[in-house]
VMD Tcl script that draws the C-alpha trace (Angstrom):
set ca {
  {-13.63 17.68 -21.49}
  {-11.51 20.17 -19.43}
  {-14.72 21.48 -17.87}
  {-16.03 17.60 -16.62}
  {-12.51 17.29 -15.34}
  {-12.59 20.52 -13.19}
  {-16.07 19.66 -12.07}
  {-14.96 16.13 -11.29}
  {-11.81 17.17 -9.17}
  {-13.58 19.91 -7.81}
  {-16.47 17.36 -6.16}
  {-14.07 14.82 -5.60}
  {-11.18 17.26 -4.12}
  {-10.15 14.46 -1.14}
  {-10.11 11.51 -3.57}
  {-7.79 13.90 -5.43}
  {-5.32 15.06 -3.14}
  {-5.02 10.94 -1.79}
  {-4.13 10.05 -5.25}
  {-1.32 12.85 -5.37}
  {0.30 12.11 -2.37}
  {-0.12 8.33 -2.34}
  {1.48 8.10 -5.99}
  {4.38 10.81 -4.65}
  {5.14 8.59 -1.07}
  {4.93 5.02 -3.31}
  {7.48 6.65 -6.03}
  {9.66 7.97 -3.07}
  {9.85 4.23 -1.50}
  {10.49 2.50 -4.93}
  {13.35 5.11 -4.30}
  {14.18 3.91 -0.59}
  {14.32 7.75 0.41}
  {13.34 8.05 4.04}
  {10.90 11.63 3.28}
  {8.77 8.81 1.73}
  {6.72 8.12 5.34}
  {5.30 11.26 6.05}
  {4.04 11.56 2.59}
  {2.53 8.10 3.10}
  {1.19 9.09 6.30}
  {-0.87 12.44 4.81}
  {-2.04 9.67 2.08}
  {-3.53 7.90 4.92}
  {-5.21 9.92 6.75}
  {-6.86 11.05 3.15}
  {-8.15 7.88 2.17}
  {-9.45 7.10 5.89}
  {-11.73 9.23 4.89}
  {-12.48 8.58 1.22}
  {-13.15 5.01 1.99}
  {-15.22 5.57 5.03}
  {-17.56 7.98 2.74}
  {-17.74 5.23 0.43}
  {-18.77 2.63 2.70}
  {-15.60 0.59 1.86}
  {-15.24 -0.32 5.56}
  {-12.68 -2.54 5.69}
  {-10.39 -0.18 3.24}
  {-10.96 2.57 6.18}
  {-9.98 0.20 8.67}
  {-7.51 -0.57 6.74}
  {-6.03 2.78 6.50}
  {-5.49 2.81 10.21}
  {-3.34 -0.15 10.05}
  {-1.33 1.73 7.40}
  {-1.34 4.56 9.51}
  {0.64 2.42 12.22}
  {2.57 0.51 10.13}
  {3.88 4.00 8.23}
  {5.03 5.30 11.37}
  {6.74 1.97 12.15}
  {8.02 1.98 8.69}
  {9.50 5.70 9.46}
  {11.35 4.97 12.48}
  {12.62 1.33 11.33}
  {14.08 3.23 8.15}
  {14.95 6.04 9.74}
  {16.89 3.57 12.38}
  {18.09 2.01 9.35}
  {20.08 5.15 7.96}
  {20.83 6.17 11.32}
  {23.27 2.97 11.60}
  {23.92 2.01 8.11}
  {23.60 5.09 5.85}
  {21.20 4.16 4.11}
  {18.05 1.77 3.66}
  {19.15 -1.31 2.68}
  {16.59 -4.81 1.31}
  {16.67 -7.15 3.71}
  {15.67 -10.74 2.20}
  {12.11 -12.38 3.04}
  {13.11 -15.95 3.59}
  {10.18 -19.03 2.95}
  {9.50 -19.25 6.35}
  {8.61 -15.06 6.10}
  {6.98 -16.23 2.67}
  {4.07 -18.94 4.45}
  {3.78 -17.22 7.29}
  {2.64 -13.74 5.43}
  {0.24 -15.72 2.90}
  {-1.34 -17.37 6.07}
  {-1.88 -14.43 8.02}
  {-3.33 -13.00 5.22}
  {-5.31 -15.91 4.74}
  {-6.36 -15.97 8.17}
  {-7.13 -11.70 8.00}
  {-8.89 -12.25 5.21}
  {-11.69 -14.82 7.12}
  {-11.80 -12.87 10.10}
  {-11.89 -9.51 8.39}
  {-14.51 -10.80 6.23}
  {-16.90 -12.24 8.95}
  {-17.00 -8.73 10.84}
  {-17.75 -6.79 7.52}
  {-20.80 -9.05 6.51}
  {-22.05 -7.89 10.27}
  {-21.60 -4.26 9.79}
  {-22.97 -3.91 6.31}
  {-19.52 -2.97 4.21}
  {-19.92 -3.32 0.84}
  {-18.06 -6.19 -1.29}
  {-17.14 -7.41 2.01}
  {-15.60 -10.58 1.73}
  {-13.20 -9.33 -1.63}
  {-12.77 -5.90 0.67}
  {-11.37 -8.08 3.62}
  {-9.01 -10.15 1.50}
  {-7.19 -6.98 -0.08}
  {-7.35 -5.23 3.20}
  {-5.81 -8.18 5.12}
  {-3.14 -8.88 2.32}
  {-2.52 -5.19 2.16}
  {-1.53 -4.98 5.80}
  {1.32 -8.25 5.17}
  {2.96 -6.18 2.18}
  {2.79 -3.14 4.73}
  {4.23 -4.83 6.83}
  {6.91 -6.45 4.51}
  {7.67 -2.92 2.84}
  {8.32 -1.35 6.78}
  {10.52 -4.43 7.01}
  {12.36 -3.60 3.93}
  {11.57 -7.05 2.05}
  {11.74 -6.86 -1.46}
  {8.82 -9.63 -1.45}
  {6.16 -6.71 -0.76}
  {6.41 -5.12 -4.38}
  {5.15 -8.77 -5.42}
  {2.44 -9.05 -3.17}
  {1.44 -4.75 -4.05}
  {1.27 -5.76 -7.90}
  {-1.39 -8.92 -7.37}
  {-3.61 -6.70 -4.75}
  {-3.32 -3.59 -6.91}
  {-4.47 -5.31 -9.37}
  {-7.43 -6.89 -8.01}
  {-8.24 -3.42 -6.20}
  {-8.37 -1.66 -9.83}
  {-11.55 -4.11 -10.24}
  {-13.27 -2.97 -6.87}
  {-12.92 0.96 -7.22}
  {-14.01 0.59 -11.20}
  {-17.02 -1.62 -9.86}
  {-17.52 1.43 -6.48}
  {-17.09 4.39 -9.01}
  {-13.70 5.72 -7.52}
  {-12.72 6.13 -10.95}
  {-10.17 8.48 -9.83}
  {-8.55 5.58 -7.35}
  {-8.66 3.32 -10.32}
  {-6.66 5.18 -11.83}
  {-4.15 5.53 -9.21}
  {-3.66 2.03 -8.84}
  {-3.27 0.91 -12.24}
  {-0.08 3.40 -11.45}
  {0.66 2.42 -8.50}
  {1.49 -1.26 -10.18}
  {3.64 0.05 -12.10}
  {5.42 1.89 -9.34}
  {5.33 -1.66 -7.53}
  {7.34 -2.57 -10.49}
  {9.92 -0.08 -10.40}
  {9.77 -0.57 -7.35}
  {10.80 -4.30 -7.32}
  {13.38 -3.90 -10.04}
  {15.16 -1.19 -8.23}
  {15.25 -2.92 -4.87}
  {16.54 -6.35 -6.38}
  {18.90 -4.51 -8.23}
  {20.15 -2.61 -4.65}
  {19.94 -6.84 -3.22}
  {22.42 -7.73 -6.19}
  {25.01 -4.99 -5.71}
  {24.58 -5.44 -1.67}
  {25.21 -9.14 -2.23}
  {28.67 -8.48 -4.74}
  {29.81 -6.21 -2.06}
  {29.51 -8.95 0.70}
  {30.98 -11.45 -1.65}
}
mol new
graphics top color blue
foreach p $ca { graphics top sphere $p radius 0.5 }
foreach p [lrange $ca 0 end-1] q [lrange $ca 1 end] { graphics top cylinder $p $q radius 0.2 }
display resetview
């Protein structure tokens, strides 16, 4: 058993060290402490690989988005701090609400169209996590609480893909990285309560 682990980690050493440092930088933001980004960031770059080895295209383009959007997400927290102390939720009103779904709608068509051209595989289900994946980015850099609901649907649906693309490994880490989106959700609506008492 020990041995087939070794040899697994050992052949899969990239896939490894993406699942480390993703689950550390998603455990640090279900925190709200600022050192999460650049552990995000080194998660990135990681997984731009892993999924362009895999032929998961839109998963590496995706990664470049994230790349962006985590260095975004650095200096808009970091900003955040800067002026306030500390990072505080801001809400995600129904306007923010329709407008994410339809962009990811919208990602998820276009994003889908160019993988069927280039030969990604599980192109179509690929795009619509990619493109969905880029709102709750986006949502997360913002500092809505919204974008731990949105992570627990896509994680789940992504636990599916990698089972069905043999990143058993990945799997793994996103089974746990909904229940970081969780923790993640509870402690940020619990930071919205007490930042709402304080106001009132």
């Amino acid at each position: 058993m020990l041995t087939s682990i070794a040899s697994y980690l050992s052949s899969n050493w990239l896939e490894a060290a993406g699942f480390l440092t993703t689950l550390i930088g998603i455990w640090l933001t279900t925190r709200r402490l600022l050192i999460c980004w650049p552990v995000v960031l080194v998660s990135d770059v990681l997984y731009l690989i892993v999924f362009y080895r895999a032929r998961l295209l839109s998963d590496a383009l995706l990664q470049i988005f994230f790349i962006a959007f985590t260095l975004y997400g650095w200096w808009h927290w970091w900003r955040g701090v800067r002026e306030e102390g500390e990072v505080r939720v801001v809400p995600l009103d129904l306007a923010g609400w329709f407008i994410g779904i339809a962009a990811g709608a919208a990602g998820s068509f276009a994003l889908g169209w160019l993988m069927v051209r280039i030969g990604a595989a599980l192109p179509h289900l690929d795009a619509a996590l990619a493109s969905y994946s880029l709102v709750g980015s986006w949502w997360q850099a913002r500092k809505h609480t919204a974008n731990w609901w949105l992570w627990i649907a896509v994680n789940l649906v992504y636990i599916g893909e990698y089972v069905y693309k043999g990143l058993m490994l990945t799997a793994v880490l996103y089974l746990l990285l909904v229940v970081l989106a969780v923790m993640g959700l509870v402690d940020w609506s619990r930071a919205t309560r007490t930042a709402n008492q304080i106001a009132a």
